[in-house]
C-alpha positions as CSV (number, residue, x, y, z in Angstrom):
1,X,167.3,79.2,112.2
2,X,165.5,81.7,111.0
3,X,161.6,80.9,109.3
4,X,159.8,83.1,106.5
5,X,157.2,84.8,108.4
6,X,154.6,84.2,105.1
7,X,154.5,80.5,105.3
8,X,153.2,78.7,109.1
9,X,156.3,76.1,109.2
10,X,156.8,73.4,111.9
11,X,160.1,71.8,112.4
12,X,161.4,68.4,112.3
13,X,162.2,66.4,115.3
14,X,165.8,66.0,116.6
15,X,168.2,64.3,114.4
16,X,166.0,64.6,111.5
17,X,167.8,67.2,108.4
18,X,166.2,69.1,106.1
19,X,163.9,71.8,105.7
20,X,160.9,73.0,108.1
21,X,157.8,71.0,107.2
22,X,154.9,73.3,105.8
23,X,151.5,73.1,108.0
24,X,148.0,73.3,106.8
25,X,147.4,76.7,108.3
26,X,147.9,78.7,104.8
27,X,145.7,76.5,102.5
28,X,143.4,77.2,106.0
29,X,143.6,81.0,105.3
30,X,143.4,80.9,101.9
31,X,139.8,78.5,102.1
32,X,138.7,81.2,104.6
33,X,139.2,84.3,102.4
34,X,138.3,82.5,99.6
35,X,134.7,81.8,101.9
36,X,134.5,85.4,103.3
37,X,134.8,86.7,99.9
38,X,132.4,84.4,98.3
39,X,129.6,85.4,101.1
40,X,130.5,89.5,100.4
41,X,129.6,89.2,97.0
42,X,126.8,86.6,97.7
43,X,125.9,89.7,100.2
44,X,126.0,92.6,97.8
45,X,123.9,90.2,94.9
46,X,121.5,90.3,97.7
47,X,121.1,93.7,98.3
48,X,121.1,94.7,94.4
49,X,118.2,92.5,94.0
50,X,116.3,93.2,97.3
51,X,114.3,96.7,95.6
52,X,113.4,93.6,92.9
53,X,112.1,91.0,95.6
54,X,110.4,93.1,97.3
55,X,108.3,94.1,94.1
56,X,107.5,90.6,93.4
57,X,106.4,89.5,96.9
58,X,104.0,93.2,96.6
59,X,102.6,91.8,93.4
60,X,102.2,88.3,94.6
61,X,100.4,89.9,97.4
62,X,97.5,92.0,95.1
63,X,96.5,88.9,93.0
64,X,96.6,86.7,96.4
65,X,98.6,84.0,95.1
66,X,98.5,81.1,96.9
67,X,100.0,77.5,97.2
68,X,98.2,74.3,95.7
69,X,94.6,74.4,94.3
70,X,92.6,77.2,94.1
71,X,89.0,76.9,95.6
72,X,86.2,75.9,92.8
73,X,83.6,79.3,93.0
């Protein structure tokens, strides 16, 4: 009997009819694109905004900001 290739398919055991039972391996692939393509564009916000970070943390840096109360003069 010959199987799709697009579709991971196991089969029945004897004396059981019908078609090949579908396995979990393409809702598998398509969670794992779906995750590789959500962490490229996650990737490339990153690196848009980087020349913008990078300004901030210089600016944060001149007026010395600090965490929690500032020191009474």
């Amino acid at each position: 009997m010959r199987q799709h290739k697009g579709f991971a398919t196991r089969m029945r055991p004897a004396g059981r009819t019908g078609a090949p039972v579908r396995t979990g391996t393409t809702a598998q692939r398509v969670l794992i694109a779906q995750g590789v393509a959500l962490g490229a564009l996650t990737l490339g916000l990153l690196v848009l905004e980087l020349p913008g970070i990078v300004r901030e943390v210089r600016i944060w840096r001149m007026i010395k900001l600090r965490s929690g109360a500032k020191r009474p003069r």
